[in-house]
Every structure is written in structure tokens, then in C-alpha cells.
KOLGULO-439831 format. One record per residue (C-alpha): residue in one letter; y, z, x. Coordinates in pm, whole numbers. Layout:
@aa: A, north: Y, up: Z, east: X
...
//
This chain:
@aa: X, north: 0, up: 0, east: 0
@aa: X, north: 350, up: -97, east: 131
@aa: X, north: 597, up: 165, east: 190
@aa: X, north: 786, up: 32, east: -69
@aa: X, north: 537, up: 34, east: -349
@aa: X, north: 497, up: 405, east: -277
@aa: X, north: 857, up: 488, east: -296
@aa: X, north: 841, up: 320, east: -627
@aa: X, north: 543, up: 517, east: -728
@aa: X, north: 525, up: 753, east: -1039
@aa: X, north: 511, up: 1072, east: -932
@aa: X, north: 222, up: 1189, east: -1108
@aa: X, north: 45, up: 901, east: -1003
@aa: X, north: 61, up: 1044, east: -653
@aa: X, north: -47, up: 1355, east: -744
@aa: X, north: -363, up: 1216, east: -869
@aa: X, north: -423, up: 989, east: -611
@aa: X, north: -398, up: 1280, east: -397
@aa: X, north: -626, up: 1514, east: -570
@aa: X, north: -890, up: 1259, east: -608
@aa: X, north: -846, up: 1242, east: -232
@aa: X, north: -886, up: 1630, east: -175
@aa: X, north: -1177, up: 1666, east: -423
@aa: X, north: -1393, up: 1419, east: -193
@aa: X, north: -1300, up: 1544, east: 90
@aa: X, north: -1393, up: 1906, east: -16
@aa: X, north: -1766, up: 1753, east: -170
@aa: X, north: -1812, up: 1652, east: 199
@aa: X, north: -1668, up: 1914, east: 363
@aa: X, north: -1943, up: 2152, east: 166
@aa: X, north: -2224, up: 1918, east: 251
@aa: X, north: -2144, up: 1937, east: 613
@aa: X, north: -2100, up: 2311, east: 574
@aa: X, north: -2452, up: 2318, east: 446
@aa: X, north: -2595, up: 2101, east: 712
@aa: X, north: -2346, up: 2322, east: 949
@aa: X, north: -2509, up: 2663, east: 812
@aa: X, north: -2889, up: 2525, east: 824
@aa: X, north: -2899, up: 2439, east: 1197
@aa: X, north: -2713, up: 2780, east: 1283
@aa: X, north: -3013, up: 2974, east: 1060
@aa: X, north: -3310, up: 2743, east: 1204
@aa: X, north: -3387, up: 2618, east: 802
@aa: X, north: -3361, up: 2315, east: 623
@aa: X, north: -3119, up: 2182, east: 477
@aa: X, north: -3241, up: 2197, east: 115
@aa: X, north: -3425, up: 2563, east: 199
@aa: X, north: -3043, up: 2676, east: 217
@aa: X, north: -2908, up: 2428, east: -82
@aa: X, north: -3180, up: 2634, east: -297
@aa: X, north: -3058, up: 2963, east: -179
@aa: X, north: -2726, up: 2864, east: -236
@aa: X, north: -2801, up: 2816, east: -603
@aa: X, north: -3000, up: 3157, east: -663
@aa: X, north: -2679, up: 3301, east: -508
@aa: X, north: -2439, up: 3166, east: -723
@aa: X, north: -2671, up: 3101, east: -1054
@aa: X, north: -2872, up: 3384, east: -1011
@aa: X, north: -3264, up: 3384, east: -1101
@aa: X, north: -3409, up: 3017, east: -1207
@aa: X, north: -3736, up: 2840, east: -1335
@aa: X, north: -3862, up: 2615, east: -1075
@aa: X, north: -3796, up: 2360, east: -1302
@aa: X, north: -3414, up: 2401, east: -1331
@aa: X, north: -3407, up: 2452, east: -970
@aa: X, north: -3607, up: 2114, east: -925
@aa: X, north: -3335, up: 1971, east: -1222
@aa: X, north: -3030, up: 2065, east: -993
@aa: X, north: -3183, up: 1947, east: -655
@aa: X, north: -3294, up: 1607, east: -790
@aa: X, north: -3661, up: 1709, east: -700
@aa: X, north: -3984, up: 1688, east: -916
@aa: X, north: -4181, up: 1963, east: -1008
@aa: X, north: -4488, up: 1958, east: -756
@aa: X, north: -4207, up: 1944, east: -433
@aa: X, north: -3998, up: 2216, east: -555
@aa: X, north: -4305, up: 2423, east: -617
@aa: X, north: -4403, up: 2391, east: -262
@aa: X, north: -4046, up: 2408, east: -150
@aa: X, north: -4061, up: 2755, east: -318
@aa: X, north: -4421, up: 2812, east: -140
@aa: X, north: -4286, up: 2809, east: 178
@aa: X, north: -3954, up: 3009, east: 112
@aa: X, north: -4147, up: 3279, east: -3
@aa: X, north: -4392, up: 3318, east: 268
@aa: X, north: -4070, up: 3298, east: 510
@aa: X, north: -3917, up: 3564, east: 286
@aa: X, north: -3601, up: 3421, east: 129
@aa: X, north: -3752, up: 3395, east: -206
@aa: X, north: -3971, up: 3539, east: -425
@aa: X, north: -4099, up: 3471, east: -777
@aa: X, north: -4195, up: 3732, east: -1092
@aa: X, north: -4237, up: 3728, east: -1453
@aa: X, north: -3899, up: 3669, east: -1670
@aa: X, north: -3834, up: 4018, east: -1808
@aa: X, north: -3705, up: 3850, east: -2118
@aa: X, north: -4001, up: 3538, east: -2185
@aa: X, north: -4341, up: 3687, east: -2013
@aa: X, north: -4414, up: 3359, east: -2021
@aa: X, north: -4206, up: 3189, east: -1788
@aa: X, north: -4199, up: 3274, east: -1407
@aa: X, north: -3861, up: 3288, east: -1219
@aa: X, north: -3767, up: 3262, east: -860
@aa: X, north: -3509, up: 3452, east: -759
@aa: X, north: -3322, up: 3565, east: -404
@aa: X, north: -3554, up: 3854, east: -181
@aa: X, north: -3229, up: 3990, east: -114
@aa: X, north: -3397, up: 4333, east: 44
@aa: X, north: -3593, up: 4122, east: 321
@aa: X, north: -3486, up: 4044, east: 681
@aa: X, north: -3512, up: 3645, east: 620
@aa: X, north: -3173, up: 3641, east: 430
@aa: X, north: -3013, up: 3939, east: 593
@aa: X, north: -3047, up: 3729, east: 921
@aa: X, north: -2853, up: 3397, east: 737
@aa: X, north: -2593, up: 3626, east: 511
@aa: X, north: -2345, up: 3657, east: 729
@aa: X, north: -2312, up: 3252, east: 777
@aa: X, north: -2346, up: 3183, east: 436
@aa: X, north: -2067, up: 3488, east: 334
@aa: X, north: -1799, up: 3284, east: 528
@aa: X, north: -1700, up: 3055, east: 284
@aa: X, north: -1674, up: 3254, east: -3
@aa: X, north: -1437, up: 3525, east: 218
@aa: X, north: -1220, up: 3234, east: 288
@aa: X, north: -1193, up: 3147, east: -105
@aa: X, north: -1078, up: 3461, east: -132
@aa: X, north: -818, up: 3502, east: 78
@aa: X, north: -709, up: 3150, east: -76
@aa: X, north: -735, up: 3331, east: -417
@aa: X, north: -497, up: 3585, east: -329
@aa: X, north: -210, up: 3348, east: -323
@aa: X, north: -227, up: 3291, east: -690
@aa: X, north: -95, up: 3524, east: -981
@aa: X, north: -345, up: 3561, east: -1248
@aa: X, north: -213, up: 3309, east: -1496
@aa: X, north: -291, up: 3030, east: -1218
@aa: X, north: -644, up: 3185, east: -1123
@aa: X, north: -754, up: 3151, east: -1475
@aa: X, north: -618, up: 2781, east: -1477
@aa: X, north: -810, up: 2722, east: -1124
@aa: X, north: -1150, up: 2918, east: -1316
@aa: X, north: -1081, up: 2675, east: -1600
@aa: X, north: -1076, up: 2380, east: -1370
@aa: X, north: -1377, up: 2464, east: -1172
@aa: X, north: -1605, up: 2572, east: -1501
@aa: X, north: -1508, up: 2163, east: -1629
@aa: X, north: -1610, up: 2041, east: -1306
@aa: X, north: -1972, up: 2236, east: -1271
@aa: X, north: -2063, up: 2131, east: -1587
@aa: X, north: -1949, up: 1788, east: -1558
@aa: X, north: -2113, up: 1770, east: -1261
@aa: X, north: -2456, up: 1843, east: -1395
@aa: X, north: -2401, up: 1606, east: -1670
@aa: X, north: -2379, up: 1337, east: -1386
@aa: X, north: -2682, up: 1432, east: -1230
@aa: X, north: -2858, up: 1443, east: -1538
@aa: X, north: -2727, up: 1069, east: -1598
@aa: X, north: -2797, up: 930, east: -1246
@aa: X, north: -3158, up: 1051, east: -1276
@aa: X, north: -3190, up: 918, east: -1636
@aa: X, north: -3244, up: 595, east: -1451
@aa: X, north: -3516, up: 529, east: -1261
@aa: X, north: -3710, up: 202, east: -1115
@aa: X, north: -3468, up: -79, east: -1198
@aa: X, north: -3165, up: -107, east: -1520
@aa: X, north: -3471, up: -168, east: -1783
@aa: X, north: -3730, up: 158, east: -1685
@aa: X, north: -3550, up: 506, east: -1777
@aa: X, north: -3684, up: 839, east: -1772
@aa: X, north: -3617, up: 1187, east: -1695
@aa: X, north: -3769, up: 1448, east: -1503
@aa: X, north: -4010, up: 1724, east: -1739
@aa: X, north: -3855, up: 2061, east: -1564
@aa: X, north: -3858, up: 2350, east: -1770
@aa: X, north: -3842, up: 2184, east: -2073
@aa: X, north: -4110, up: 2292, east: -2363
@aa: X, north: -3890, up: 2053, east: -2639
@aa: X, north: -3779, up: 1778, east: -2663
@aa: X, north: -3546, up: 1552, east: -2955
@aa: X, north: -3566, up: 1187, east: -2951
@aa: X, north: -3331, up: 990, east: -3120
@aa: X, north: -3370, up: 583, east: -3161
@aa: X, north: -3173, up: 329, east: -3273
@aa: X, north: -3318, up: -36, east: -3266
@aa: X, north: -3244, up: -290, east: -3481
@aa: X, north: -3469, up: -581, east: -3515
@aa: X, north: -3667, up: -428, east: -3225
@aa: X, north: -4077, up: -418, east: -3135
@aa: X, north: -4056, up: -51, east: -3087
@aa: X, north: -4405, up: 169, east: -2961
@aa: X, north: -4370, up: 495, east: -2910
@aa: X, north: -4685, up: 703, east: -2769
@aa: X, north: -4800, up: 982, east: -2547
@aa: X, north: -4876, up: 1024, east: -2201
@aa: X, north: -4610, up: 1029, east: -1887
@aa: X, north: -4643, up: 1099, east: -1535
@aa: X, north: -4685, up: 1467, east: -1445
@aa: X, north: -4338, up: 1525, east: -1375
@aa: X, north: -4217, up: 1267, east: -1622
@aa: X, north: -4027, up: 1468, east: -2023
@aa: X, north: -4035, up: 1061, east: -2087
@aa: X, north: -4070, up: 698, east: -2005
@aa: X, north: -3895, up: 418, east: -2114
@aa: X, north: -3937, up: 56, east: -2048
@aa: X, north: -3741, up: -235, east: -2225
@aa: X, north: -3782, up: -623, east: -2252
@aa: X, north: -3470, up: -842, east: -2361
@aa: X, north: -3136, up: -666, east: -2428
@aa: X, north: -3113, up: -334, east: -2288
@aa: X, north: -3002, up: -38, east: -2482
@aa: X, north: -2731, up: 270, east: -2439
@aa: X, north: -2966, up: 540, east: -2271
@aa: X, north: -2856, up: 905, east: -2276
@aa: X, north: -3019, up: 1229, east: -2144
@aa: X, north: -2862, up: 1556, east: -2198
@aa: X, north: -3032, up: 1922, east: -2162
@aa: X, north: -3333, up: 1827, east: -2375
@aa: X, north: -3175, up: 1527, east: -2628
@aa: X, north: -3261, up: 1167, east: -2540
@aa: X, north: -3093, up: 889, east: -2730
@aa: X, north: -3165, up: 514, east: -2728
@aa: X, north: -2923, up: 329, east: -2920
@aa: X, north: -2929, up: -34, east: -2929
@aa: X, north: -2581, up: -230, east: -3062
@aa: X, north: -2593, up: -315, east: -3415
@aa: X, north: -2661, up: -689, east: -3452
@aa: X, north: -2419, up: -879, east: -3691
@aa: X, north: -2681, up: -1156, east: -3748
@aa: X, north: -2965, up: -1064, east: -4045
@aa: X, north: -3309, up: -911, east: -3937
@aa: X, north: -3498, up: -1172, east: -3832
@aa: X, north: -3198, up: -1479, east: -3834
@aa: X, north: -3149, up: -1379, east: -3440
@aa: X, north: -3515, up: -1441, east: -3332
@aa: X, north: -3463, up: -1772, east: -3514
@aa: X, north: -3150, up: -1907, east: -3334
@aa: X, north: -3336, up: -1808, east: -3015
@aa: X, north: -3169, up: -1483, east: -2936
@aa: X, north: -3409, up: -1239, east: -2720
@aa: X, north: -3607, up: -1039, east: -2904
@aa: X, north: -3599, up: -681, east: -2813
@aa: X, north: -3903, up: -492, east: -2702
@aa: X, north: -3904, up: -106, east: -2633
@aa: X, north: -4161, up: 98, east: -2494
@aa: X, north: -4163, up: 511, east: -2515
@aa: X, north: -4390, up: 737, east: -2414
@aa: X, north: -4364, up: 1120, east: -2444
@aa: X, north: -4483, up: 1413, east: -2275
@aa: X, north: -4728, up: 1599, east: -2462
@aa: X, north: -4636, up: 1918, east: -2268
@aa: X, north: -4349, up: 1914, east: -2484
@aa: X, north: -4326, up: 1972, east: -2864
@aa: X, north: -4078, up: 1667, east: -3071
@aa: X, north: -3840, up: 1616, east: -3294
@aa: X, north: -3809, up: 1229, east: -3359
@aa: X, north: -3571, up: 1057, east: -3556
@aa: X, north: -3629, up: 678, east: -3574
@aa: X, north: -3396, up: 389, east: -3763
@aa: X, north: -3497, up: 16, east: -3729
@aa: X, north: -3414, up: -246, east: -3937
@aa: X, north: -3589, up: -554, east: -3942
@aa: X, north: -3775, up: -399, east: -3722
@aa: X, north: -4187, up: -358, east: -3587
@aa: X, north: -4223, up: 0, east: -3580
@aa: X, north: -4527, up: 123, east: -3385
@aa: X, north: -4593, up: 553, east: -3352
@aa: X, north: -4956, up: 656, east: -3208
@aa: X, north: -4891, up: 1040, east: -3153
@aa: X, north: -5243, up: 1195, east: -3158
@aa: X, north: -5240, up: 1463, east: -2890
@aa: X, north: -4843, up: 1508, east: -2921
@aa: X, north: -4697, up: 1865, east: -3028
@aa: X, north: -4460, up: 1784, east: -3328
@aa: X, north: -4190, up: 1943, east: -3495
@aa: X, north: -4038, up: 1692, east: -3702
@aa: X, north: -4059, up: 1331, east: -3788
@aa: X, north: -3780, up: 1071, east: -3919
@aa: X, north: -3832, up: 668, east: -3959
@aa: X, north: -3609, up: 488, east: -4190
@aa: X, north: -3677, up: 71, east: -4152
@aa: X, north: -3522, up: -144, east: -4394
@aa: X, north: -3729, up: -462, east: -4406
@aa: X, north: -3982, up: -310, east: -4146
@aa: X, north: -4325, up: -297, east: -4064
@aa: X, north: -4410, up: 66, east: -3992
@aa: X, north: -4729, up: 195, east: -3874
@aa: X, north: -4709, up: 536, east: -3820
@aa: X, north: -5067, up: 764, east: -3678
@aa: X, north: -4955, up: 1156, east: -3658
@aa: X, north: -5147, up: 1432, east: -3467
@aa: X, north: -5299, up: 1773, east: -3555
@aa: X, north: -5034, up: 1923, east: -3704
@aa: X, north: -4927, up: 2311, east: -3602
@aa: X, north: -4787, up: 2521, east: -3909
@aa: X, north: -4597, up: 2326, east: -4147
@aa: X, north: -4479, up: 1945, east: -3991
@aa: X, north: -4242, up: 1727, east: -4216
@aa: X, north: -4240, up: 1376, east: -4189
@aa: X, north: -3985, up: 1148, east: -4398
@aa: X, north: -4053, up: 792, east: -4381
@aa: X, north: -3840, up: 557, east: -4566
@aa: X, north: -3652, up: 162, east: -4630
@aa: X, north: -3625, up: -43, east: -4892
@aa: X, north: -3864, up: -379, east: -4877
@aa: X, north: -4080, up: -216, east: -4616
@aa: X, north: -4429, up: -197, east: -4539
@aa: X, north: -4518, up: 161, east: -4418
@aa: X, north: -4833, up: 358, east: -4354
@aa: X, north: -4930, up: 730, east: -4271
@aa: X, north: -5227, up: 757, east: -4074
@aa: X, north: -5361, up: 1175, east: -4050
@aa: X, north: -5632, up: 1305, east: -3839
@aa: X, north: -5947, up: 1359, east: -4052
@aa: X, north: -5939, up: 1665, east: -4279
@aa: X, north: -5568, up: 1751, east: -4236
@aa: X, north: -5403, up: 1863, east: -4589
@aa: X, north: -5085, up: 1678, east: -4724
@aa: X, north: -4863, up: 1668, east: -4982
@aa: X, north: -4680, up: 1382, east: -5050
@aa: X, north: -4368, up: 1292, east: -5277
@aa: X, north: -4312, up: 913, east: -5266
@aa: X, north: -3940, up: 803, east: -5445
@aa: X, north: -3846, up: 447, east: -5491
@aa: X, north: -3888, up: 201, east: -5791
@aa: X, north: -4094, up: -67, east: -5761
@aa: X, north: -4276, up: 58, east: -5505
@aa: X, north: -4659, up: 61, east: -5430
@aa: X, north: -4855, up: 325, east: -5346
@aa: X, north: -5183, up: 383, east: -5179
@aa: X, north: -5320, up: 769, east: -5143
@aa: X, north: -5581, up: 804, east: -4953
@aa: X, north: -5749, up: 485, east: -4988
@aa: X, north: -5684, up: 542, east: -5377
@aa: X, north: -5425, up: 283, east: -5546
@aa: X, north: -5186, up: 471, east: -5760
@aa: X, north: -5066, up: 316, east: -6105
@aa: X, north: -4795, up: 508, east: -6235
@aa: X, north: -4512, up: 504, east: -5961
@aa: X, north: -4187, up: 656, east: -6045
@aa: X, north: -3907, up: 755, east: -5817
@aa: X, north: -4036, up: 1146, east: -5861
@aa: X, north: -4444, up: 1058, east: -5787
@aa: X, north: -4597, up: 1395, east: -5615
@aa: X, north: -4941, up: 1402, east: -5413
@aa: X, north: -5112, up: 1635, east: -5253
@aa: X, north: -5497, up: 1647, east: -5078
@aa: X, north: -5744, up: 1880, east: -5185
@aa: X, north: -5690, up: 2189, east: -5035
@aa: X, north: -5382, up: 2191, east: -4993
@aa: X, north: -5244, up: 2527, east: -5087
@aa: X, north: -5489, up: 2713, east: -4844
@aa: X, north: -5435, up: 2556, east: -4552
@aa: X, north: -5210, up: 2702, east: -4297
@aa: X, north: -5169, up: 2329, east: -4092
@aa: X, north: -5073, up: 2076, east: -4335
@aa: X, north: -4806, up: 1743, east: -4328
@aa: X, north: -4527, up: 1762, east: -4590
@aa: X, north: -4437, up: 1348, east: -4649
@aa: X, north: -4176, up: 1224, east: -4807
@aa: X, north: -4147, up: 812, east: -4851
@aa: X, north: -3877, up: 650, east: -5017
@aa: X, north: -3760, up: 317, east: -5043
@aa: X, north: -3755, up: 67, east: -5362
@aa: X, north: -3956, up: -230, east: -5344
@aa: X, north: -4123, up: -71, east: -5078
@aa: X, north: -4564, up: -53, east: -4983
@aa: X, north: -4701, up: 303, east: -4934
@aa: X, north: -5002, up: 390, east: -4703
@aa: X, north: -5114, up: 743, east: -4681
@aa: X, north: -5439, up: 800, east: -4544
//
């Protein structure tokens, strides 16, 4: 920039020129601090990011630790392994979930009493930097800082959403034990089934157009653009037809919500812990084969013109209310004449059973399955 372009310069405009400036340089300044800090201790790098963490955060699953380093699961576990037999780390049961086991800082060993004073330098300096500010400005700078932490984590949640190439997403499993899917998809060949990699909450592969992906704490959304052109009309004037394949972790229980008109709707779930189930598909085919179902599972299935069956596991109790004039209906393998918009079904059985699917189809015009 010329010197006179900067005299000309807004003044504000400099200012954030300049603090864009200073916030890189401090994110480097506190990696090299790190890398500083490790070869003064005799550790790895990443041994003293993770104690870093536990210092500041306090006790963690090894799955959010593995979330925040950008690791998976089976090399933050050994990671972990190793800290604790060196003595910076050790793990016990979550006083408030039994179930879940947390790592946290072995603050009364030798290990980090030998590394404390290197890693207390920094935050002695913030201080004294703090004690230039009255309290009105320190709750401004908190303010600031709280924005950025969290907006940094939604960034590294983002970056990792993507993995082998701009059409295969996913996102690491961690710590989570649920999981909401949310899917747009217009004139789409959707599947969705079970089975990831170990490591993997979900996988997602696309052919054709590519849709909006977004991961955030346990919420994935795939959202393709509504198309202007009728269901079906684009295929005909030769526009790429979009294919999208998900798979889910069945270490995870669901809720899935679904919408796909025009659409080729495809959900095989058998094996898959679910909480909920949504699939609305104006003009669709919908096939739809549930799992065992825990407690009480409702399942709404729904579009007007559309062909849609219900596949249960053998023996599980339903009751079903179908809604939507004009409609056929098929219950268990049994054609049903009379079909108004307030038809209720149930199986035999089903007020005893503790494990049972509540459906509800609606759509006019629409064919029924449920078997």
C-alpha cells in the first residue's frame, strides 16, 4: 500500500487491519511458546498441548480431549497411556456419570511439578498485563476472549467436518452417545444406514451437486438448495441427479428428521439406537426398515402422492394412525377398506408391551405399507 493510500485510510479500518495483524501473530507466538516449553521439559509437543487443556478446562473425556486436538479416539487413548505412566495424567470415574471416565491433571506428582514453573510464565505475564486495565475494560477483554474460544472450536469442528476430498464429510465419534440428523434433499437418491469407521459419529459421501454440510456439538445438517425446476423436470433437461450416501454410528442413539421431495428415499436402520424418526416426501418413494425399538420410538412418515412403507423387526408391537384422504393402506400385509383421515391401528399386543413403534402417516393420495 502507498503511503498515500494509508494517509487516506479510515481510521477504523486501520485499527482492524492492525488487530487482525496482532491476533496472528499472538496464535503463533503461543505455538512457538508450546514448542518453546516442550523442548525445555524433554516432552512432546502435543503431551504439553494436552496438559495445557486439563489446566485451563479442567477434567475431560478422552473424547473431548481427542475433539480439541484434532485426534481420533484410539491415538488420544494411547497419548493418555503414556502420560499417565510418565505421571502427568491420570484418569478416574466422573463423580457425577459413573459411567464415563475422565482424565484429569496428577497435579500432586513430580512429572508436572518439574514442567510448572515453565508453563506458569505466561499466565504471570497476562497478569501483570491485566493490571493495566480498570475493571470495566477487563470484563470487555473476558467478553472478547469467551467469543473467540468458542468461535474457535466451532472452526475446528468445521475444518474436521470435511474429510477425504469436497464430496466425503464426516466427523469424528468422541464422547458423543447422541446424535440429531437433519436432511434436506430435494429430488435426491438418498440411503441412509449403519455402520462407520471406529472413530467415525458419521459418513457422508455425495454424487452430483454437493450439499451445505454442518457439524456442531452433536447436530449434523445436510441441506441441499431448493430446486426451482419440478421433481423430476431437472433429471429430464439433463441436470445431475443428486445421490447421497449416510451412514451412522450405531454407538450413538438418533434423532432423524428427513424432507425430500421428488425424492428416492432409502432408511435400513436395523442395529441403530433410535430416538425419533421424521420423513416427509412429497411425490417420493420411501422405503423405510426400523430397528428394535427401546421404550417408546415415534416415527412420522408423511407426503402427499407418495409411496411409503414401514418395515418392523418381527414381533415388535405398533400402533399406527394413518391421516390423508384418498389414501391406501396396507397393515400388516392386510389391505384396509375404510380409510379416513382419522384411521387408527394397532398390532396385537400392543398395550403390554414395554418396546413398541408409535407411526403416524399422513399424506392424501398417498400408498401405506406397514409391516
Amino acid at each position: 500500500m502507498s503511503s498515500g493510500s494509508q494517509e487516506t485510510q479510515d481510521p477504523r479500518e486501520k485499527l482492524l487491519v492492525a488487530f487482525a495483524h496482532e491476533v496472528r501473530q499472538l496464535n503463533g507466538l503461543t505455538a512457538s511458546f508450546f514448542r518453546a516449553a516442550a523442548a525445555r521439559a524433554e516432552i512432546n509437543v502435543t503431551d504439553l498441548e494436552v496438559i495445557g487443556l486439563l489446566e485451563s478446562g479442567g477434567a475431560m473425556t478422552a473424547g473431548q480431549l481427542a475433539e480439541l486436538m484434532g485426534l481420533t479416539t484410539g491415538a488420544i487413548t494411547g497419548m493418555i497411556d503414556r502420560m499417565e505412566k510418565a505421571g502427568f495424567v491420570r484418569r478416574e470415574r466422573d463423580p457425577e456419570d459413573g459411567r464415563r471416565v475422565i482424565v484429569r491433571l496428577a497435579s500432586e506428582g513430580d512429572a508436572l511439578k518439574k514442567i510448572a514453573p515453565i508453563l506458569d510464565s505466561i499466565p504471570d505475564g497476562w497478569q501483570e498485563i491485566a493490571a493495566g486495565y480498570d475493571d470495566s475494560q477487563l470484563g470487555m477483554l473476558v467478553d472478547f476472549l469467551q467469543k473467540g474460544s468458542a468461535m474457535s472450536r466451532d472452526e475446528i469442528a468445521r475444518l474436521r467436518t470435511v474429510a477425504s476430498g469436497d464430496q466425503d464429510f464426516w466427523a469424528p465419534l468422541a464422547d458423543f452417545r447422541q446424535g440429531v440428523m437433519t436432511i434436506a434433499a430435494d429430488s435426491t437418491d438418498l440411503f441412509v444406514r449403519v455402520g462407520t469407521g471406529d472413530s467415525e459419529l458419521y459418513r457422508a459421501t455425495f454424487e452430483g451437486p454437493v450439499p451445505k454440510v454442518n457439524f456442531e456439538n452433536e447436530s449434523i445438517s445436510i441441506r441441499y438448495p431448493r430446486q426451482l425446476l419440478g421433481p423430476g423436470l431437472g433429471s429430464r433437461l439433463g441436470l445431475a441427479r443428486r445421490i447421497a450416501r449416510i451412514n451412522l454410528s450405531d454407538a450413538a442413539a438418533w434423532q432423524i428428521a428427513i424432507r425430500g421431495a421428488g425424492s428416492s428415499i432409502s432408511v435400513e436402520l436395523a442395529g441403530l439406537p433410535l430416538l425419533r424418526l421424521e420423513v416427509e416426501g412429497t411425490g417420493s418413494m420411501i422405503q423405510i426398515a426400523l430397528p428394535e425399538p427401546s421404550g417408546t420410538v415415534p416415527v412420522k412418515a408423511g407426503g402427499g402422492g407418495s409411496d411409503i412403507t414401514i418395515r418392523r423387526p418381527p414381533g415388535v408391537a405398533v400402533r399406527a394412525h394413518a391421516k390423508g384422504w384418498g389414501s391406501a393402506v396396507t397393515f400388516d400385509d392386510q389391505p384396509i377398506v375404510e380409510v379416513g383421515s382419522g384411521l387408527r391401528l394397532q398390532s396385537p399386543g400392543h398395550e403390554e408391551a414395554h418396546h413398541v413403534y408409535e407411526i403416524e402417516v399422513s399424506g392424501a393420495g398417498s400408498m401405506f405399507k406397514i409391516g
